[in-house]
N, C-alpha and C positions, 0 to 999 in steps of 0.2 A: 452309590455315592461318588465314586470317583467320575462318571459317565456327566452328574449334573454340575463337578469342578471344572471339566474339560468343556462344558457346556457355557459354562459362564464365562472360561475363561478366554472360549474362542467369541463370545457377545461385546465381552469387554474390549478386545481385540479388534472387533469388526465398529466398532464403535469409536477407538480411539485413531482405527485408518478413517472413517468416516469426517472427523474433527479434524486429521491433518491435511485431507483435502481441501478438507470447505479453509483453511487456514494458508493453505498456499494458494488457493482462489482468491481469497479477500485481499495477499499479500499483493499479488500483481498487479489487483485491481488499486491496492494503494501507492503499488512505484508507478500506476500508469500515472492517475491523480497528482504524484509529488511529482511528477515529470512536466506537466498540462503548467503546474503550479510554476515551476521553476522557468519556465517557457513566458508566463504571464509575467513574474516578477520582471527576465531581462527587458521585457520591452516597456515595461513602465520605468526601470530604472534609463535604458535607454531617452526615453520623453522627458522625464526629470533632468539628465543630464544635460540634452539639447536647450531646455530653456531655462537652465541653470547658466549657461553661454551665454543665450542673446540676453541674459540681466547684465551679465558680468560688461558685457559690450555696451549696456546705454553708460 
């Protein structure tokens, strides 16, 4: 009995390192994403503000 506690408990174990991996994978691949992201905004806000000028100018 104790053999199939220590059994499970090392499954459950190898299971929840299994999830924290794939969990710190997914995470980078999401700060890579929010980075890509943040990168596209400045340059649309950039464009937006340039010809928010030449209005301001006619």
């Amino acid at each position: 009995m104790d053999m199939e506690l220590f059994d499970a408990l090392e499954a459950r174990v190898e299971n929840l390192l299994k999830q924290f991996s794939s969990l710190k994978q997914e995470n980078l691949l999401l700060k890579e994403e929010n980075l890509t992201l943040m990168q596209e905004r400045e340059v649309f806000k950039s464009r937006i503000d340039a010809i928010l000028k030449k209005m301001e100018g006619m």
